[in-house]
C-alpha positions as CSV (number, residue, x, y, z in Angstrom):
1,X,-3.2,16.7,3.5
2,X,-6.3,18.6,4.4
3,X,-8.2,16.0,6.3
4,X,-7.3,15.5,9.6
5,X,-9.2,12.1,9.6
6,X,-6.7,11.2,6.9
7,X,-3.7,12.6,8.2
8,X,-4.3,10.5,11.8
9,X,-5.2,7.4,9.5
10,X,-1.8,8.4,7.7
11,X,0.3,8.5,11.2
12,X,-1.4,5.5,12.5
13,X,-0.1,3.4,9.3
14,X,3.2,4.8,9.9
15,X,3.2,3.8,13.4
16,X,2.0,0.3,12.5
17,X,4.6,0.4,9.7
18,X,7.4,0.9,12.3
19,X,5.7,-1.5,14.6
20,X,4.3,-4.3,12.8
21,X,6.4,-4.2,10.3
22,X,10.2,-5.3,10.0
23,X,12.6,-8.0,8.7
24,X,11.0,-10.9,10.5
25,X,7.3,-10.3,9.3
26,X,6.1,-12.3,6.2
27,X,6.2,-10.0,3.2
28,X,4.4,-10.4,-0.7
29,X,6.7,-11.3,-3.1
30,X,4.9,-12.1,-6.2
31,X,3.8,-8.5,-7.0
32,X,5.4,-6.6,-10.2
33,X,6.6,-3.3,-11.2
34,X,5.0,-0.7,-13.6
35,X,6.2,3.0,-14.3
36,X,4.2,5.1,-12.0
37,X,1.7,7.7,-14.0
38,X,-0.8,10.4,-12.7
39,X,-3.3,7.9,-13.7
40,X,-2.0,4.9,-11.6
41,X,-2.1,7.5,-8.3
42,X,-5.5,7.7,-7.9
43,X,-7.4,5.2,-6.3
44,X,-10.5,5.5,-8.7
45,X,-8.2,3.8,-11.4
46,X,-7.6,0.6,-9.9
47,X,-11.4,0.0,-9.3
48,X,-14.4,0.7,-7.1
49,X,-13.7,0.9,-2.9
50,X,-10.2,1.6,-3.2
51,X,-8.4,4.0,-0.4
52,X,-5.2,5.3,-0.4
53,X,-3.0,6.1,2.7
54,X,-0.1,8.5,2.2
55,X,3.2,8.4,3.9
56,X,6.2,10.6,4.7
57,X,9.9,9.8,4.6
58,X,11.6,6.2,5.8
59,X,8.4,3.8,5.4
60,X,9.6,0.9,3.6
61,X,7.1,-1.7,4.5
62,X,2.8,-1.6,5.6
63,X,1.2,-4.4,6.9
64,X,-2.4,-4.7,5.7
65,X,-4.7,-6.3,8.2
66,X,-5.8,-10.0,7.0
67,X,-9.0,-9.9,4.1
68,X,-8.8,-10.6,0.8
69,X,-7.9,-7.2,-1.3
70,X,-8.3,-7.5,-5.1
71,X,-5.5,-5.3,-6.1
72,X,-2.6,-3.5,-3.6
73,X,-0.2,-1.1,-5.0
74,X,2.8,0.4,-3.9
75,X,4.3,3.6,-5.1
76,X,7.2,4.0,-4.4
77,X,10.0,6.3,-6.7
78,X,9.1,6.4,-10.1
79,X,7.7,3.0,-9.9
80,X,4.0,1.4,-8.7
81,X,4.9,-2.0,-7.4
82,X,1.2,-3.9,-8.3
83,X,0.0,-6.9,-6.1
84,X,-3.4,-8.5,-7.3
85,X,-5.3,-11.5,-5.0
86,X,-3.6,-10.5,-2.1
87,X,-4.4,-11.6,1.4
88,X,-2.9,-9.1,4.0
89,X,0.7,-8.8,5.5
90,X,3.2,-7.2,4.5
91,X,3.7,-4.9,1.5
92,X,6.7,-3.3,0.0
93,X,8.3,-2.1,-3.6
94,X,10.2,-4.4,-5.2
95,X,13.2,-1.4,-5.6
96,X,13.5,-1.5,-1.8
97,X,12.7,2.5,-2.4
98,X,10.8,4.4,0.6
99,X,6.8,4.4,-0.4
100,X,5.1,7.3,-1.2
101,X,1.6,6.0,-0.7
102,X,-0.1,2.8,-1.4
103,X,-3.4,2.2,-2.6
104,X,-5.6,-1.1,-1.7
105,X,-8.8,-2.3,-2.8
106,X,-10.7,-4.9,-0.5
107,X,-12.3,-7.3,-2.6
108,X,-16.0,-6.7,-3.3
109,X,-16.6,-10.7,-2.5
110,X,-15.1,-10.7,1.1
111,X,-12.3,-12.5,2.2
């Protein structure tokens, strides 16, 4: 990661991940699975104003802040773990697997 705004944005997600995040918080469960591609990791192919925020080893779960995203996605392994109409909290993969990055696009309509 070359851009040290993203690699503090990166640590401060991780931080909030170990923070926010845990067993007690509410978490999405109506997303689905989808084999990960090269495609599907880039944020320009899940639509317009999406951002991506990469993580290292252990995160299991990132709290969004409250809005209305359009489409969240979770890769994690092998596998993207797709949420669409979400509305902040908690996001994981549905394999339980340590995320690799996730990918969220705020809905162009406000929340």
């Amino acid at each position: 990661m070359k851009n040290p705004l993203k690699k503090a944005a990166a640590v401060a997600a991780v931080v909030a991940c170990t923070v926010l995040g845990g067993a007690g918080a509410a978490q999405a469960t109506y997303g689905w699975d989808q084999p990960a591609t090269p495609a599907g990791n880039h944020e320009s192919t899940w639509g317009e104003n999406c951002h991506k925020i990469e993580f290292g080893d252990g995160v299991k779960t990132y709290t969004l802040e409250s809005g209305y995203y359009s489409v969240v996605v979770v890769k994690a392994g092998r596998t993207n773990t797709v949420y669409e109409g979400f509305w902040g909290g908690d996001v994981s993969s549905l394999s339980g697997k340590d995320i690799s990055h996730i990918i969220y696009c705020p809905s162009p309509y406000g929340s």
